[in-house]
Backbone as a ProteinNet text record, in pm:
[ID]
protein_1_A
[PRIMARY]
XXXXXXXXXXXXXXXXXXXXXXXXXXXXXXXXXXXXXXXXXXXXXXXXXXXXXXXXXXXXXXXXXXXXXXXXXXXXXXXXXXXXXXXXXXXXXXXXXXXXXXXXXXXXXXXXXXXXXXXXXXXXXXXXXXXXXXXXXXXXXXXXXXXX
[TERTIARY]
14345.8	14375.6	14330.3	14321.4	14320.3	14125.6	14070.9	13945.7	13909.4	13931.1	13905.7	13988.9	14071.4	14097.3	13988.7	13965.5	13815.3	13747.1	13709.5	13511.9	13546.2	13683.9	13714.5	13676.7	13743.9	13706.8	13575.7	13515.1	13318.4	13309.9	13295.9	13247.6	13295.9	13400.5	13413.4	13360.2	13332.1	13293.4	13122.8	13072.5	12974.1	12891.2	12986.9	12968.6	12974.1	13040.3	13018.5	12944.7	12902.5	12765	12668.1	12601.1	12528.3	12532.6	12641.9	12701.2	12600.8	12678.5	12625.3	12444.8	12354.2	12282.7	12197.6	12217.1	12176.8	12196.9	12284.8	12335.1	12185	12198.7	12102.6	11948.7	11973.6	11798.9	11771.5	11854.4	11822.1	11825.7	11898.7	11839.5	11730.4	11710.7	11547.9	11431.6	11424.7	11348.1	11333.8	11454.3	11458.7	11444.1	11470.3	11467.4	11334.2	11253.9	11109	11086.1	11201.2	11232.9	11325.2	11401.5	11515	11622.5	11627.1	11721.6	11784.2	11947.5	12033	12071.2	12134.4	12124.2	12305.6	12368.8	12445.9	12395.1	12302.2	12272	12199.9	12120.7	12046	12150.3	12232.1	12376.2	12395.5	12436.7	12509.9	12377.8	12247.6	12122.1	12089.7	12118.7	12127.4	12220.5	12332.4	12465.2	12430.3	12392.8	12376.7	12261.8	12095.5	11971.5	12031.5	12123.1	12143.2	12262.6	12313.8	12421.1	12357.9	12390.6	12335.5	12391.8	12476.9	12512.9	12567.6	12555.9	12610.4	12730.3	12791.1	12920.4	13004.6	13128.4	13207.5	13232.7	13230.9	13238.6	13329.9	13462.2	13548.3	13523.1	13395.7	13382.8	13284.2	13183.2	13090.8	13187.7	13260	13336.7	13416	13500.5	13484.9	13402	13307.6	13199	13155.1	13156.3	13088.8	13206.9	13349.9	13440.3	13486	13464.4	13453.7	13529.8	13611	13734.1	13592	13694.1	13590.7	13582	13671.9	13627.2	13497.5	13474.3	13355.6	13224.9	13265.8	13106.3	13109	13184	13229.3	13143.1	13173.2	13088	12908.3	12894.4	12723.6	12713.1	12785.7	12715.7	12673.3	12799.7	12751.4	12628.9	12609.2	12472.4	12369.9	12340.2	12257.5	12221.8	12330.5	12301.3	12256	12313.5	12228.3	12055.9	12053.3	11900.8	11820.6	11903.9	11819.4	11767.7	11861.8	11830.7	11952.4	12051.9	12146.6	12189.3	12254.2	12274.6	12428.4	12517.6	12619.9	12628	12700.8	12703	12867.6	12890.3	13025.6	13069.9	13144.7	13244.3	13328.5	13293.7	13372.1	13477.9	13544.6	13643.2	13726.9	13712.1	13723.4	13717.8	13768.3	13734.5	13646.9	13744.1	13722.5	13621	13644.1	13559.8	13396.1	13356.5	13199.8	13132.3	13007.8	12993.1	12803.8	12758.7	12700.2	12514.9	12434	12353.4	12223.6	12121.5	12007.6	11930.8	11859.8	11717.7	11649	11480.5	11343.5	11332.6	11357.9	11339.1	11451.5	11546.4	11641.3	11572.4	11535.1	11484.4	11312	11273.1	11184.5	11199.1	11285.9	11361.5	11425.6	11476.7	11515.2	11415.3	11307.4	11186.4	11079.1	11079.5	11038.5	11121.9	11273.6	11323	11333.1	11266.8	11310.8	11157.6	11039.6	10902.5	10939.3	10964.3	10992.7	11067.7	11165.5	11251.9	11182.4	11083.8	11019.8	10980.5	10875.1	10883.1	10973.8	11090	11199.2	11299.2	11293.6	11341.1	11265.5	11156.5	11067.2	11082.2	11053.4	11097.1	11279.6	11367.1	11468.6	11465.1	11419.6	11415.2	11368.6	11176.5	11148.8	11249	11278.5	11315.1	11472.9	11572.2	11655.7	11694.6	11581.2	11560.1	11694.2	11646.4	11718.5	11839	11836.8	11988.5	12080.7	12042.8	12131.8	12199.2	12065	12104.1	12212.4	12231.7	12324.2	12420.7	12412.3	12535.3	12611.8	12553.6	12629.3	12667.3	12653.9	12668.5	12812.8	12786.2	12914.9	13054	13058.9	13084	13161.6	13079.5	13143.1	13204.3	13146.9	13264.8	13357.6	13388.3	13487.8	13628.5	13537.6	13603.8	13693.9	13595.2	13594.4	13732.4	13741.6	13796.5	13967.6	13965.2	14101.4	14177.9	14093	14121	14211.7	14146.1	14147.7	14274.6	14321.6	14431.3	14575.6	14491.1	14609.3	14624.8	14590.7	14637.3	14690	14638.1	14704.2	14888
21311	21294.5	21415.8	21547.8	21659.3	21644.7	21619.7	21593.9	21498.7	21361.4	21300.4	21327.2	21415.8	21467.6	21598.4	21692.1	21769.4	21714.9	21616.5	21538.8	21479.9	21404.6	21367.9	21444	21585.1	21717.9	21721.1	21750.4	21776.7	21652.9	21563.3	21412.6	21465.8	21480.8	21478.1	21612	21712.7	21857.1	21803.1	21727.2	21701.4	21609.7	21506.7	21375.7	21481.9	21583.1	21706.8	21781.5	21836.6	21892.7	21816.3	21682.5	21598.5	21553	21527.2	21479.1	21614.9	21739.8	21820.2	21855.2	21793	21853.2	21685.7	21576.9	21484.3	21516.3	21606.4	21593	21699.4	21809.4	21881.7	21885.8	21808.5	21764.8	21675.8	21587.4	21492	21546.3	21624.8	21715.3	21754.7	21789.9	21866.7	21773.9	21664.9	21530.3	21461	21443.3	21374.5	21472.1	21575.9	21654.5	21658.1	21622.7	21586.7	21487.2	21382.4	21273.1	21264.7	21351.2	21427.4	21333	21321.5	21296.5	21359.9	21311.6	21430.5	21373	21392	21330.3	21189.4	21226.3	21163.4	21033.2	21064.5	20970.9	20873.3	20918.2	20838.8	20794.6	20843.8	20761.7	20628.3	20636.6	20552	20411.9	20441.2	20378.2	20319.5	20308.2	20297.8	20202.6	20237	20124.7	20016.5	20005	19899.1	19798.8	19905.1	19857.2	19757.9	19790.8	19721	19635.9	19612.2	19544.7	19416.9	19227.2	19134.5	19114	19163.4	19142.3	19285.1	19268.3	19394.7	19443.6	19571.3	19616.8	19657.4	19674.2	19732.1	19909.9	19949.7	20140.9	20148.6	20038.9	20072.1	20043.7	19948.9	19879.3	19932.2	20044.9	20165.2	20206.2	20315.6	20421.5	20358.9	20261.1	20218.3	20235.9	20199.8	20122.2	20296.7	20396.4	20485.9	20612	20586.5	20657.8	20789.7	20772	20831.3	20770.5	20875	20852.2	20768.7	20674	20596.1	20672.2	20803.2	20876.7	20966.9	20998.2	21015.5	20981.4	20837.8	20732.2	20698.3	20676.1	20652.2	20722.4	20923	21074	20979	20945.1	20905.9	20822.3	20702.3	20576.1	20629.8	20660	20682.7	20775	20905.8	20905.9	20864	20780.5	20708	20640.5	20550.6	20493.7	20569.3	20649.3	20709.2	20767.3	20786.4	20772.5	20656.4	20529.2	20410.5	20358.2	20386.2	20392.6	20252.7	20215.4	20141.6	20089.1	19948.6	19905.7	19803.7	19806.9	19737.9	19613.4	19496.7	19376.5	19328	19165.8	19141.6	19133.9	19121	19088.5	18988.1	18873.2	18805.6	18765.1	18867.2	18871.8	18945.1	19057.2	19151.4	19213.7	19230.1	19188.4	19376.5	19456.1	19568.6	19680.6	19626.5	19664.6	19599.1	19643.1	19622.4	19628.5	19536.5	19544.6	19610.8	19693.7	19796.2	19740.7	19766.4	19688.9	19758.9	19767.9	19847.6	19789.8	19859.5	19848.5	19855.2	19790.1	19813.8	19949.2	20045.2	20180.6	20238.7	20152.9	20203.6	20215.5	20052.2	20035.1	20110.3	20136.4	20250.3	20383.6	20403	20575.7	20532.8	20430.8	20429.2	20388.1	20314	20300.1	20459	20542.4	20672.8	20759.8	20748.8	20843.1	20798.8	20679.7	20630.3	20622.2	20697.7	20725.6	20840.7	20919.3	21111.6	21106.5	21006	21069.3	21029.4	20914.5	20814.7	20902.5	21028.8	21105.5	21149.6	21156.1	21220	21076.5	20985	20895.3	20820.7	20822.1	20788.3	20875.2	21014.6	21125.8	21113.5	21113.2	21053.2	20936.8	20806.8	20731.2	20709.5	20767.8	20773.8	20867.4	20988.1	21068.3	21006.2	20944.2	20935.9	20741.8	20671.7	20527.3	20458.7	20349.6	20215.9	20179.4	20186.2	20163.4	20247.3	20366.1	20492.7	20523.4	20465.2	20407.3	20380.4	20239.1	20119	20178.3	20198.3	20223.8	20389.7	20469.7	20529.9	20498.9	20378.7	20305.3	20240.4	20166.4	20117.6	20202.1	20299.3	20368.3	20452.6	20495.4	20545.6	20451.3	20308.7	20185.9	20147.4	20197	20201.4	20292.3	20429.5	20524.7	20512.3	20438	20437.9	20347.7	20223.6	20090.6	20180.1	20255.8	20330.4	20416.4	20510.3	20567.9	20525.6	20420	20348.7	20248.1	20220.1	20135.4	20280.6	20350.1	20473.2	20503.8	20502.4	20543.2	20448.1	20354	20241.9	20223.2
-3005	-2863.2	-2781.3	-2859.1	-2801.2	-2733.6	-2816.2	-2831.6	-2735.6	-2763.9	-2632.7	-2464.9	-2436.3	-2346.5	-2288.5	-2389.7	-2316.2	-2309.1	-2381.1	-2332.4	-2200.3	-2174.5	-2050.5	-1913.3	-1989.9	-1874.9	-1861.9	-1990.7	-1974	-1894.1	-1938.5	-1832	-1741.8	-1664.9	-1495.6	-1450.9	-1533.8	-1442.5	-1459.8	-1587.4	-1569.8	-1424	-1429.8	-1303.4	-1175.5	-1158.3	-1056.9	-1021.8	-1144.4	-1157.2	-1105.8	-1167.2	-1155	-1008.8	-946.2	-792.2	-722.5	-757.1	-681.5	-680	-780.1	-789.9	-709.6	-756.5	-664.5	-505.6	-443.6	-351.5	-241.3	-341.6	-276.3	-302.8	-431.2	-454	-335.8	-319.1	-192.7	-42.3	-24.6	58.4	53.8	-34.8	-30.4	-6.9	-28.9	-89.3	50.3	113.6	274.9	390.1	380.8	488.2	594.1	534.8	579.4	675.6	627.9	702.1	806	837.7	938	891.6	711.9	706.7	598.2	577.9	506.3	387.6	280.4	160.1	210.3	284.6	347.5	466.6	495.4	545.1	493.8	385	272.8	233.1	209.4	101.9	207	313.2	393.2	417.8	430.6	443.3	291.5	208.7	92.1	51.3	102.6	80.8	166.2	270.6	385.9	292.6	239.3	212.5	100.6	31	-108.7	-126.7	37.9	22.6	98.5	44.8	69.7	243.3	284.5	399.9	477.1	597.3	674.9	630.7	640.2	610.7	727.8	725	826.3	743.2	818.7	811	691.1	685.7	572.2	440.4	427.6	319	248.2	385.9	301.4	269.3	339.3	253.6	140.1	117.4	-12	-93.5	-103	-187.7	-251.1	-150.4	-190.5	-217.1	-168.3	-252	-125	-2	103.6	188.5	266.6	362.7	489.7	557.1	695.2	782	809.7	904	845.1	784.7	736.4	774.7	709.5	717	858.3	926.6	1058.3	1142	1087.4	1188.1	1166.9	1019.1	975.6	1029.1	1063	1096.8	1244.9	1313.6	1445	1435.8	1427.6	1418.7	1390	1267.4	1237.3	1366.8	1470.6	1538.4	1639.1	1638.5	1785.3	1754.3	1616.8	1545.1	1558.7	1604.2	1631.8	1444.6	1336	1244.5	1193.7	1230.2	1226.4	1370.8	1348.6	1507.3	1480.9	1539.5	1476	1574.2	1520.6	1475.5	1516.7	1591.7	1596.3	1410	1408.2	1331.8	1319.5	1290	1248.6	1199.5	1140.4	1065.7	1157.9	1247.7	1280.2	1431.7	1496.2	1603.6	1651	1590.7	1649.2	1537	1431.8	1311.3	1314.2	1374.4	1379.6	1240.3	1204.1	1094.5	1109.9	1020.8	1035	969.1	1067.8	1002.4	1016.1	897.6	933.6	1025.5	1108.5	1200.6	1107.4	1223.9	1140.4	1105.1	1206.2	1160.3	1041.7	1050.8	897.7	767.6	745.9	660.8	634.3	755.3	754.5	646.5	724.3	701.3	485	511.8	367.2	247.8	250.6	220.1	169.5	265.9	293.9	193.3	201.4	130.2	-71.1	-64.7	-191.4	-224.2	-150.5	-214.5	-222.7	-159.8	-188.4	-305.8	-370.3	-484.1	-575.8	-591.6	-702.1	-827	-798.9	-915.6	-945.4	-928.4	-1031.1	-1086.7	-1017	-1049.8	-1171.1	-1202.1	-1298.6	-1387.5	-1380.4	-1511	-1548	-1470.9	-1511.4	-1613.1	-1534.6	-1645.1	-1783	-1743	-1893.8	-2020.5	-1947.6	-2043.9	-2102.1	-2024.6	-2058.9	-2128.6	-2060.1	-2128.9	-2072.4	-2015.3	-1963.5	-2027.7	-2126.3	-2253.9	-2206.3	-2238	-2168.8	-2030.6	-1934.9	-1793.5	-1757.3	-1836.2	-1834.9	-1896.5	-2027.3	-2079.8	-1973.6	-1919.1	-1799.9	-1742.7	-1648.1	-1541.2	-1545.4	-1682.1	-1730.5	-1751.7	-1807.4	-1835	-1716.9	-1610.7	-1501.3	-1426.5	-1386.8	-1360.3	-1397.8	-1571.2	-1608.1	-1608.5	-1537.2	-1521.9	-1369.9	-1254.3	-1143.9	-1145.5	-1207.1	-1246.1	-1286.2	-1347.6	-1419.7	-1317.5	-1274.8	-1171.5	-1079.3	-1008.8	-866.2	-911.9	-1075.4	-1099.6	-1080.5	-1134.1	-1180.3	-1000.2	-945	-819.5	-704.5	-731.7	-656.2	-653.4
[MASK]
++++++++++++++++++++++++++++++++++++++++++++++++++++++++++++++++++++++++++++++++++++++++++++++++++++++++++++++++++++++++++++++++++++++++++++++++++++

């Protein structure tokens, strides 16, 4: 038990490490694009989600208080990079939706990362991918029960 309680620790200081180093590589990678690795995050969640989101359902999705995504979206919009949407559900919760130029801007930032995203993959192989993926959903999945 003792044992699987530190790898627990290594895994999460690791997922930190890794957080932090995605965070400012992507900085580095978009900045070209006048954009911030936060705003790629938020352009990213919208690009890959089948329908528009409301501000709460990014910050969900991505583990971030809505006042947060809330400070990004609004800029984004005033970037002309996102444009919000009634709501249906909702009267006052606007639901958040990319522009041509979003999908511009997110297109752009996902050619600047492509070489490292390719040396990532080869070196570490699709199996491994997945089985991370899983793995941290499962972590995400425990968490989010243990705190509820």
């Amino acid at each position: 038990m003792q044992e699987a309680m530190a790898d627990l620790r290594e895994l999460a200081l690791t997922v930190f490490a890794a957080n932090g180093r995605l965070v400012s590589a992507g900085n580095e990678l978009v900045a070209h694009l006048g954009l911030t690795s936060a705003w790629w995050q938020v352009l990213a969640a919208l690009r890959y989600s089948p329908t528009p989101l409301a501000t709460a359902s990014i910050a969900r999705n991505m583990g971030l208080t809505r006042q947060a995504v809330q400070r990004i979206v609004d800029l984004l919009a005033e970037q002309g990079l996102v444009e919000f949407q009634p709501n249906p559900h909702h009267r006052r919760a606007k639901l958040v939706a990319l522009t041509p130029a979003g999908i511009s801007a997110i297109t752009s930032a996902e050619r600047s990362v492509a070489p490292i995203d390719q040396a990532v993959a080869d070196r570490i192989g699709a199996a491994k991918i997945r089985d991370a993926i899983q793995t941290l959903q499962a972590m995400i999945a425990v968490i989010s029960e243990q705190l509820a």
